[in-house]
N, C-alpha and C positions, 0 to 999 in steps of 0.2 A: 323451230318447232319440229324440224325433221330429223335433227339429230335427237329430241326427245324420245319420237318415235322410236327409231334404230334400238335405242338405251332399253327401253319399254319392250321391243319384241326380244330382245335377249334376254332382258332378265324372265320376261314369260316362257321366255325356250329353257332357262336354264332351269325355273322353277317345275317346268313340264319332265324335264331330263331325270330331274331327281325325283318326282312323284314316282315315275316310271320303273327310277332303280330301286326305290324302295319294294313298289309291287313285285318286283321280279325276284329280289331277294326274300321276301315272306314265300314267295309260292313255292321258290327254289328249297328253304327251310322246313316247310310243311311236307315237299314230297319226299323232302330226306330222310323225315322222321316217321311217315310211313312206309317207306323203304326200311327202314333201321326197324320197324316193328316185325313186319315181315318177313328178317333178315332172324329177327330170337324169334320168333315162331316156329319157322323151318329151323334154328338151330344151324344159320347158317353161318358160319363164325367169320372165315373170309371177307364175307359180303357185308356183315356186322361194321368189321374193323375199317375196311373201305369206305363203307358211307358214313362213320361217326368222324375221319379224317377228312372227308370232305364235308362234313357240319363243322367241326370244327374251323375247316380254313375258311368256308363260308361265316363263320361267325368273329373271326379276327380280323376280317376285312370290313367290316362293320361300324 
């Protein structure tokens, strides 16, 4: 029964792990893409092309 346990707490940690990286990657998404708005409003082109390449890499890793 204790190694059921063992089995039982990791698949809960792993299943916790991924909940986690899921949230981190939406919120990381969300602030990119107000960042990117922010970025054509000031007409800021640099800062534009920076955060669309890091949404993109954030979205390939997906």
């Amino acid at each position: 029964m204790g190694k059921m346990n063992v089995t039982n707490d990791m698949m809960l940690g792993l299943f916790a792990e991924m909940v986690l990286d899921e949230a981190l990657r939406k919120y990381k998404e969300q602030y990119l893409y107000r960042e990117i708005d922010q970025a054509l409003a000031k007409g800021d082109e640099s800062s534009f092309i920076a955060l669309t390449t890091e949404l993109n890499t954030l979205r390939s890793l997906a």
